[in-house]
N, C-alpha and C positions, 0 to 999 in steps of 0.2 A: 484458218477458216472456221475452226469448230473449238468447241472449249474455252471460250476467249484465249485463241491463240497456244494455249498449254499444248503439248504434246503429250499423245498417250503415255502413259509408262509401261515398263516392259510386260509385266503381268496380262496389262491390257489387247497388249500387241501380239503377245503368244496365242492367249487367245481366241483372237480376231483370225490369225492366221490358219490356224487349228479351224474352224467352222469355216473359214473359203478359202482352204487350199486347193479343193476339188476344181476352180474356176479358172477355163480359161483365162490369161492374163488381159488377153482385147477385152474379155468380156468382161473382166473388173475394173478395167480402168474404163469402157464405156459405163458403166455402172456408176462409178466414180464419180464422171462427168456427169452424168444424169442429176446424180445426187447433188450437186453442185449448182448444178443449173435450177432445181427446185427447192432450194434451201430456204427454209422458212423459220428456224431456230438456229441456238448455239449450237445445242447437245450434240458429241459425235455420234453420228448413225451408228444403228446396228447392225451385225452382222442381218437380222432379216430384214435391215432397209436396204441394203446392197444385193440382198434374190433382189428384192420388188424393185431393184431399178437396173435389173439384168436389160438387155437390148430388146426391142419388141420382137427381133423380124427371128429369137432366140425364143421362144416361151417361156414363162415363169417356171410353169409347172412340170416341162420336161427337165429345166433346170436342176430345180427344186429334186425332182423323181432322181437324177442322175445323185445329187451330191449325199439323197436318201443312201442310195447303192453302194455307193464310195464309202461313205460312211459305218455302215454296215460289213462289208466287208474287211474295213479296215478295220475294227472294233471285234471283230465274231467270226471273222473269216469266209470261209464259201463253202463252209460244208456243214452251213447253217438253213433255217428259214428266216425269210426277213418279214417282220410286223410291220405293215401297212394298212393303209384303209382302200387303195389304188388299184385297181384290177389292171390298167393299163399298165403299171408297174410291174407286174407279175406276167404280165403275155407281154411284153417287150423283152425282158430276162430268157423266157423259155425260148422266143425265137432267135434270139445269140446265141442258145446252147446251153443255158441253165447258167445257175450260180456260179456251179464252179469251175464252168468252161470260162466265163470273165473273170473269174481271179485266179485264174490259172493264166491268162496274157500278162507278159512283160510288163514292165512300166513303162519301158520304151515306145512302148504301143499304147501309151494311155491317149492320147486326143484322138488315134482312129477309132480309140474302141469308143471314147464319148461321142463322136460325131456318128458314128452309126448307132450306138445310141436314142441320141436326140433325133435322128432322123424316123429313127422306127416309132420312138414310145409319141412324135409328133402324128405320123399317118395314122396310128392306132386311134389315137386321140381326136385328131380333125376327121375321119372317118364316119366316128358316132358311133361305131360299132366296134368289138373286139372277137377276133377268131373266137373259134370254139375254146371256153376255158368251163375245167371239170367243178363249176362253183360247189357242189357240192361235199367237195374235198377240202373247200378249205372253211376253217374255221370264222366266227364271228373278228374281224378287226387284226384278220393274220391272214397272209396272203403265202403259202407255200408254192418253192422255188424248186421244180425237181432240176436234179443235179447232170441231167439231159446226159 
């Protein structure tokens, strides 16, 4: 479908995988399809054309917030701060119990932990308004995760 027909090579592949392993599987092949369905060039999409064709009724941006997290943790661990611009990112964290109460949970428990997740840093956000957060504490363009 992409590349006229070539298939990726492994280099390509790892690291395609590597930037959306965070991703439910429905919601990468919904993604997928998306992408498929609005195909308007060769070139294989990017990994950030597959966020931006995540599911609507999924938001981008809680999306996008979770695989930030993932990321981050997986990279720096949880007994870090995580640099954001997101404030909803940051009182979604504290109401799960801080940093490193989420990376202290199993793997095994990884899609409960994303769906609750997605569900909080979504109310946060469709709200319009976020709990009491001490903005004074955190710095310009860094959003500190206390360790709850």
């Amino acid at each position: 479908m992409f590349d006229q027909g070539e298939p990726p090579d492994k280099m390509k592949t790892d690291i395609y995988f590597k930037m959306l392993q965070h991703l439910e599987i429905d919601d990468f092949l919904s993604a997928c399809q998306n992408l498929l369905a609005r195909r308007t060039d060769r070139r294989f999409p990017l990994p950030a054309d597959f966020l931006a064709a995540l599911p609507k009724n999924s938001p981008d941006f809680a999306h996008r917030a979770w695989a930030k997290l993932r990321r981050h943790i997986a990279v720096h661990g949880s007994d870090t701060k995580i640099a954001a611009d997101d404030p909803v990112l940051a009182q979604t964290v504290e109401n799960m119990g801080g940093l490193r109460s989420i990376g202290a949970r199993p793997e095994s428990d990884i899609s409960w932990t994303r769906r609750e997740f997605l569900q909080i840093y979504q109310s946060f956000n469709e709200a319009g308004r976020l709990p009491a957060i001490a903005a004074s504490d955190l710095q310009s363009g860094q959003i500190g995760l206390s360790q709850g």
